[in-house]
C-alpha positions as CSV (number, residue, x, y, z in Angstrom):
1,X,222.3,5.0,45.4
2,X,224.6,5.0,48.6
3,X,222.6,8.6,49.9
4,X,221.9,8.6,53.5
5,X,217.8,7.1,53.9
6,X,215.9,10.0,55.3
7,X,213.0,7.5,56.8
8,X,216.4,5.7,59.0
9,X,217.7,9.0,60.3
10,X,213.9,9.2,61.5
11,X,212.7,6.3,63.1
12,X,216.6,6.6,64.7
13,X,215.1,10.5,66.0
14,X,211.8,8.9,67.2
15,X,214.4,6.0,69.5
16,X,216.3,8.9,71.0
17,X,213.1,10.9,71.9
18,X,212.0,7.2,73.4
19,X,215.2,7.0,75.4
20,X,215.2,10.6,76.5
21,X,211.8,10.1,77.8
22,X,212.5,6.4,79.3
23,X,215.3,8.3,81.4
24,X,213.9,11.1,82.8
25,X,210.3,8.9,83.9
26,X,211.5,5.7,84.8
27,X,215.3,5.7,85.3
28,X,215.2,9.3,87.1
29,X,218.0,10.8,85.0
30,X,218.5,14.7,84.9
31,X,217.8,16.4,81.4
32,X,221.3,17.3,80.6
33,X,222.6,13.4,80.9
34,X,219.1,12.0,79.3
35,X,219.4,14.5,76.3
36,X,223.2,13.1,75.4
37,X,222.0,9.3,76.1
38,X,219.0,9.7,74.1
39,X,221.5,11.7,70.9
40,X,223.2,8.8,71.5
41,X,220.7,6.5,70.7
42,X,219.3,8.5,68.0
43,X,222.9,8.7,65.9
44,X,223.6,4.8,66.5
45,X,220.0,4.4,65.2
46,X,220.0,6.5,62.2
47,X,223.2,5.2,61.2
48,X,222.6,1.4,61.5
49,X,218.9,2.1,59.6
50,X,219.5,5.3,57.6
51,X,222.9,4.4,56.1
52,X,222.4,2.0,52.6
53,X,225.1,-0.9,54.0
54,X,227.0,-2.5,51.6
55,X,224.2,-1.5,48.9
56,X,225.7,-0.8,44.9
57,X,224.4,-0.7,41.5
58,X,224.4,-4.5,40.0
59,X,227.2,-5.2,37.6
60,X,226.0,-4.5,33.9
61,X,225.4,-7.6,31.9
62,X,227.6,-7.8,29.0
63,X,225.3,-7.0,25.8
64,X,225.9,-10.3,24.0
65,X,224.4,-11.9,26.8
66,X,221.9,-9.8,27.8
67,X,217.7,-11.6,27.3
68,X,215.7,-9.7,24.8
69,X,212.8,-8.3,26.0
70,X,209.3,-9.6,25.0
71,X,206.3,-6.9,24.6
72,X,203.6,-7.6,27.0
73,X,200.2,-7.7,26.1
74,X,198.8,-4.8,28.3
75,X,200.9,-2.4,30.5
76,X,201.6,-3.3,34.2
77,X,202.4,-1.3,37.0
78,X,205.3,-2.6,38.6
79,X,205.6,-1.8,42.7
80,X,208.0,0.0,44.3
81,X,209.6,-1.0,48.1
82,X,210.5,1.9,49.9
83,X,212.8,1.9,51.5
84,X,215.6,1.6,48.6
85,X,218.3,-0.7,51.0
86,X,216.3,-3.6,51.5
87,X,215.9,-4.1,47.9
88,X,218.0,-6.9,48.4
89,X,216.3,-8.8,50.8
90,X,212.7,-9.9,49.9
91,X,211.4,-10.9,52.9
92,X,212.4,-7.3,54.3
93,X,211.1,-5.4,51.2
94,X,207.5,-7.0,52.1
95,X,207.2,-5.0,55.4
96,X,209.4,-1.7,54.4
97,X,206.0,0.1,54.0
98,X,203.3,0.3,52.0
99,X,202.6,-0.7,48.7
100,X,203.7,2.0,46.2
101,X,202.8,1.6,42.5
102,X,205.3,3.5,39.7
103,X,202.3,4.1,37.8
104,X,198.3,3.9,37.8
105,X,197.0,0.1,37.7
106,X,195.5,-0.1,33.9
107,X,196.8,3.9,33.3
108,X,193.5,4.6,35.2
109,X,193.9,6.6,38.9
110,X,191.0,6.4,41.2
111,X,189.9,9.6,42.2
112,X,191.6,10.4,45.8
113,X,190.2,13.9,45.8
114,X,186.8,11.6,46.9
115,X,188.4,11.3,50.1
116,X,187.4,14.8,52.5
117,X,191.3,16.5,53.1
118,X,192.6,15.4,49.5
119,X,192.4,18.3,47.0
120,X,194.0,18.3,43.5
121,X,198.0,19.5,45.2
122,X,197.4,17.1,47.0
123,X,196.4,14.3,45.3
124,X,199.6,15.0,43.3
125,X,201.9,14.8,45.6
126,X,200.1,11.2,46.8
127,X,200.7,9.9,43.5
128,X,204.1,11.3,43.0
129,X,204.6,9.1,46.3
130,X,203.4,6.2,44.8
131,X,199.5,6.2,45.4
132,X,196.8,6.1,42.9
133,X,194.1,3.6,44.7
134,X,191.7,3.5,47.9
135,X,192.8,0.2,48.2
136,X,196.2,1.4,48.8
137,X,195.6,3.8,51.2
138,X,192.6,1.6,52.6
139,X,195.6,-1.0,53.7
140,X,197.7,1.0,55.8
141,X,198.9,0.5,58.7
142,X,199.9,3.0,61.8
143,X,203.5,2.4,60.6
144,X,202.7,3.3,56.9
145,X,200.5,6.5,57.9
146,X,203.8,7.7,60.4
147,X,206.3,6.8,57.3
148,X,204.0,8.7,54.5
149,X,203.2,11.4,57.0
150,X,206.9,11.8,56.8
151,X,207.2,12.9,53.1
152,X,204.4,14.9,53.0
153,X,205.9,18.3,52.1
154,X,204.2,20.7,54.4
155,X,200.9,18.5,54.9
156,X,202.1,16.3,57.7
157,X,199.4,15.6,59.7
158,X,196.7,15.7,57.5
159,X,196.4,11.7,57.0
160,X,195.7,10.9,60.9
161,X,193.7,14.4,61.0
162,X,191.6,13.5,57.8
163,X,190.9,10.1,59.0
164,X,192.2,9.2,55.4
165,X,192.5,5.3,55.8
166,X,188.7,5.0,57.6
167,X,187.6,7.2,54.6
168,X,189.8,4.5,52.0
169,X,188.3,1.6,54.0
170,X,184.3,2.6,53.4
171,X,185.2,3.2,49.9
172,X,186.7,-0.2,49.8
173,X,184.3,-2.1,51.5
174,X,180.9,-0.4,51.0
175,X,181.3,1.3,47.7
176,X,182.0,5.0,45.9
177,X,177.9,5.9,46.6
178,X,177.4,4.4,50.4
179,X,180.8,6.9,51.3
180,X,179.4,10.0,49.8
181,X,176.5,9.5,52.0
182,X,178.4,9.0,55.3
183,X,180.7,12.0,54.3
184,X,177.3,13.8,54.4
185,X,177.7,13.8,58.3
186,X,181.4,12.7,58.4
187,X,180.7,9.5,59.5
188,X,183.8,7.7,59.4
């Protein structure tokens, strides 16, 4: 629970490579000093957003007093906010990336090999991530593509290169049947 957050330590990289650049272009540094600013930049920011602050696991609730739980009528996917540190506040959780589902809406996965670049490893590993719908891939933003382009175990890339969130959208908006016939002449 308190691990370091691999997406932190990342977007903390990307502000370092930012600095480094800012630097050398505009403030005229030499490499050697940029480089150690920008590592500088990079550790502060990795640490302040990849490091779980103050996060723990809630106390346990005595059993006497614990609420029984009542059987639901039909299963429900409940969603999962990724990042795991900002579980604590809600209005952070909203914007901490995209909507990631612990299981199929109504057990029943949309097909995501439909969309050209998605074959059956990979639609694994998309749903191991948290991803079973166009409509979830359909509502990403550039943020969301860069942070799931990040945990794609030797296939980052492929969602920018694919056009994977154009080919979510038509599916979305037009229908299964209008898609197939613009992926005739990749018309996304």
């Amino acid at each position: 629970m308190n691990a370091p957050m691999l997406a932190g330590w990342i977007i903390g990289a990307a502000a370092g490579l930012v600095a480094f650049g800012v630097l050398v272009v505009v403030g005229k540094f030499d490499l050697f000093p940029a480089a150690a600013l920008g590592g500088g930049v990079a550790a502060v920011a990795g640490l302040v957003l990849g490091m779980p602050w103050g996060a723990s696991a809630p106390a346990p609730m005595p059993a006497a007093k614990a609420p029984a739980a009542k059987p639901s009528a039909a299963p429900v996917a409940e969603a999962v906010v990724a990042p795991a540190a900002f579980v604590s506040a809600p209005v952070a959780a909203a914007s901490a990336g995209p909507l990631r589902l612990k299981a199929a809406r109504a057990g029943v996965a949309d097909d995501l090999k439909e969309i050209e670049g998605i074959g059956p490893a990979m639609e694994k590993l998309v749903n191991e991530l948290g991803f079973y719908h166009f409509d979830q891939i359909a509502s990403w933003s550039d943020a969301d593509v860069a942070l799931v382009d990040a945990e794609m175990k030797g296939f980052k890339g492929r969602i920018t290169r694919d056009k994977w969130v154009a080919q979510a959208k038509i599916i979305v908006t037009e229908g299964l049947e209008a898609f197939r016939e613009r992926a005739k002449t990749n018309n996304y």
